[in-house]
N, C-alpha and C positions, 0 to 999 in steps of 0.2 A: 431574500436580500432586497434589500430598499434601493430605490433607483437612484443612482449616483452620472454626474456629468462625463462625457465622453470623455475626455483624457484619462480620470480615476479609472474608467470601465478598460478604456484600450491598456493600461496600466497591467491591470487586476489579467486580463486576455493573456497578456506578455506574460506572466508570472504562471498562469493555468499551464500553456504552452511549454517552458522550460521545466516544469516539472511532470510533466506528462507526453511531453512529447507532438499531439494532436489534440483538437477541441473539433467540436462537431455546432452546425449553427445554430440547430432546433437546442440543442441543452445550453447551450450558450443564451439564448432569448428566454429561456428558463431562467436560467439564473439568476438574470438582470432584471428580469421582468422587462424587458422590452420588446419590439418587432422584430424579427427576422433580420427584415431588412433595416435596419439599428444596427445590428450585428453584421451584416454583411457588407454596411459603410465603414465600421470599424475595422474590418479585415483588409479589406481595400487598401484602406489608410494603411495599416499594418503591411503589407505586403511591398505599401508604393516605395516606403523606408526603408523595406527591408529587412524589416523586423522577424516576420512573417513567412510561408509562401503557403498561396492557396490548393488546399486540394477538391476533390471531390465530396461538397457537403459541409465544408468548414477549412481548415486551417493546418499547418504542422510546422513544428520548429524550424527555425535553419539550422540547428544541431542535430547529431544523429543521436535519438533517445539513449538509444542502448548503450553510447560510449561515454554518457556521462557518468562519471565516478560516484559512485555510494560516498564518500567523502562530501562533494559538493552537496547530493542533495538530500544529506541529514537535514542542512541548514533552511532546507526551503519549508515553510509552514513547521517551522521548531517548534513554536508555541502550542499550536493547533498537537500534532504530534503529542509531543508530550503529557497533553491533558488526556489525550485518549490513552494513551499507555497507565498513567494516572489510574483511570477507571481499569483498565485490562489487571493491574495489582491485586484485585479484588477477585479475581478467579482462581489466584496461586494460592496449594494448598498449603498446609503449614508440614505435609510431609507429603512426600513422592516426587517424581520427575517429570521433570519441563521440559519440552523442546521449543528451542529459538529456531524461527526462519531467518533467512537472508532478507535483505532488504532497509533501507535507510530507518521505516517507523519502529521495527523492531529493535535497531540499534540503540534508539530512545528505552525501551523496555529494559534493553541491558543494562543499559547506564542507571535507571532505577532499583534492579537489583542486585546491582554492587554493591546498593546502599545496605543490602540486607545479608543474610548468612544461613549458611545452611540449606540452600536450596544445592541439587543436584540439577545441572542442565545440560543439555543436549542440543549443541548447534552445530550448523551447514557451515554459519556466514563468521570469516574472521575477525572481521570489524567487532560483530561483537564477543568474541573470544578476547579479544585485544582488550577489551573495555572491562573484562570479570577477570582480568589477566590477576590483580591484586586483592580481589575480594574475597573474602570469606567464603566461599560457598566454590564444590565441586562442579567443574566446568569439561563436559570430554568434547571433543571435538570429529565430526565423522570423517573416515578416511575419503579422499577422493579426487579428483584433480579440478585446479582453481581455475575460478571464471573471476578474471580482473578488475571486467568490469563494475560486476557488484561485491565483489571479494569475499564471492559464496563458493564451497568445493563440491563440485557436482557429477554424475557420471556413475557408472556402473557400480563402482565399490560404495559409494554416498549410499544408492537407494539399499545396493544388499545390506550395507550395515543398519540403514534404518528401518526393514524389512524383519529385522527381530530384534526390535524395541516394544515396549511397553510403557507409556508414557502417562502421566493424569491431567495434561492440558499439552495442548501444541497450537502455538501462537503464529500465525500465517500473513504474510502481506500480499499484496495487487498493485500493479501498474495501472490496472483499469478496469473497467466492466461493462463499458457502457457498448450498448451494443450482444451484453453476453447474458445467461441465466446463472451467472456467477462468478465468483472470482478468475480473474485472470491473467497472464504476464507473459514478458516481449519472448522467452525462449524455451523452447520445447524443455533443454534441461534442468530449466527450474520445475517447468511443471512437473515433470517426471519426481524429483527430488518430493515435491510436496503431497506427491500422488501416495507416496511409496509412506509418508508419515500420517497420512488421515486415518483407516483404518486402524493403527496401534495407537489411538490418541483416545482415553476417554471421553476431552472433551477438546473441541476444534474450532478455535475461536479467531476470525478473521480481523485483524484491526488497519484502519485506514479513512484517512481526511476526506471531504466528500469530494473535494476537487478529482478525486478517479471516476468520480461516475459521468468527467467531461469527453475522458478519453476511452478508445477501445484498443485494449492491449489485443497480442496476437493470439492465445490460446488460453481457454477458460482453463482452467484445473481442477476444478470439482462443480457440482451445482453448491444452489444455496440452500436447498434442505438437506446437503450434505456438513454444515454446517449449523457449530449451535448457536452461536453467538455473531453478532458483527458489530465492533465497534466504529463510532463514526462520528463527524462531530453535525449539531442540528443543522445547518445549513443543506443539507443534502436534500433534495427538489423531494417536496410531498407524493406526484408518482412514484417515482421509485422506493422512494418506502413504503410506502402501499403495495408493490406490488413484490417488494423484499422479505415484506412481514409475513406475507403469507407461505414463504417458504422457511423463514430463519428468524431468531429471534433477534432483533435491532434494537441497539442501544446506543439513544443521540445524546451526547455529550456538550455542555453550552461550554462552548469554549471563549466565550465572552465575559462569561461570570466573574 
């Protein structure tokens, strides 16, 4: 990213922040391409306002991550979203079954194959049950009990019933990673959910903005050469692709184009 004046940057911080929860300072001075200490005058500032509060090593919302609604933040990096779901299209086969995760990027996926027919799918999250509610194409939903927050159903019945499935793609999302050797999210019961659909997936393809690799969600759920695919869009810092690529195949999407 090209270096942009402090209020665009504290801006762009407040935005990373409400969609993720936490920023850390060393991936922050990545970003920007700036010092550290650039970043740590910005947080400051952020903090003095209000905006902000400091923790250990960067920053974290004044909202609590976990209770913001899957609703609100479909809307946050829409564009970005969409273009990678765009490319994630390109993996559905023209026969077999799909599994949907929970989570706001995926919801974007859904919304894309409403446009289409014939697909069988297999989701957690209601949102996008909600969204294939009228489309063409067969939609089951797993049994299990709802988590509100993201308006995914998860819990004992969730993993057994998805414990004998068979699936030819299952499309996965992340609150974060950074910090992790692979995907990761704020509650043990998604991971379990996600744990319980990797092995019956032929193939397992992670999709997400690179703004996750500011934040570190609370539990990985797989490595990443547990994974075949990661979509992402190119913004995301040249280490960590570098060091992504050599476990999983990565694929940067210019969501500028």
């Amino acid at each position: 990213m090209g270096k942009i004046i402090a209020a665009e940057r504290q801006k762009e911080i407040l935005k990373l922040l409400h969609d993720n929860g936490s920023v850390k300072i060393g991936q922050l001075a990545e970003y920007f391409q700036v010092s550290r200490e650039t970043i740590r005058r910005d947080l400051a500032y952020l903090t003095e306002i209000g905006a902000a509060q400091r923790s250990h090593g960067g920053a974290t919302s004044i909202y609590e991550f976990g209770n913001i609604p899957v609703e609100t933040r479909i809307n946050k990096n829409a564009e970005t979203k969409i273009k990678l779901c765009e490319k994630a299209l390109e993996f559905i086969p023209s026969t077999g079954v799909i599994y949907l995760d929970s989570g706001s990027t995926i919801v974007h996926l859904a919304q894309l194959l409403a446009k289409r027919s014939g697909c069988t799918i297999v989701t957690s999250s209601l949102s996008a049950a909600n969204v294939l509610l009228n489309s063409d194409n067969t939609t089951i939903i797993t049994g299990g009990q709802l988590n509100p927050s993201n308006m995914s159903i998860e819990g004992f019945q969730t993993t057994s019933f998805i414990s004998n499935l068979k699936v030819a793609v299952a499309f996965l999302g992340t609150n974060g990673f950074e910090q992790h050797n692979g995907p990761a999210v704020s509650e043990f019961t998604d991971a379990q959910t996600k744990q319980a659909i990797l092995p019956n997936a032929k193939l397992n393809i992670v999709i997400s903005d690179s703004s996750k690799a500011l934040t570190s969600a609370l539990v990985q759920y797989t490595s990443w050469r547990d994974i075949d695919y990661f979509i992402t869009d190119s913004e995301l810092p040249k280490p960590l692709y570098d060091m992504i690529s050599e476990m999983t195949n990565v694929i940067l999407v210019d969501v500028h184009s």
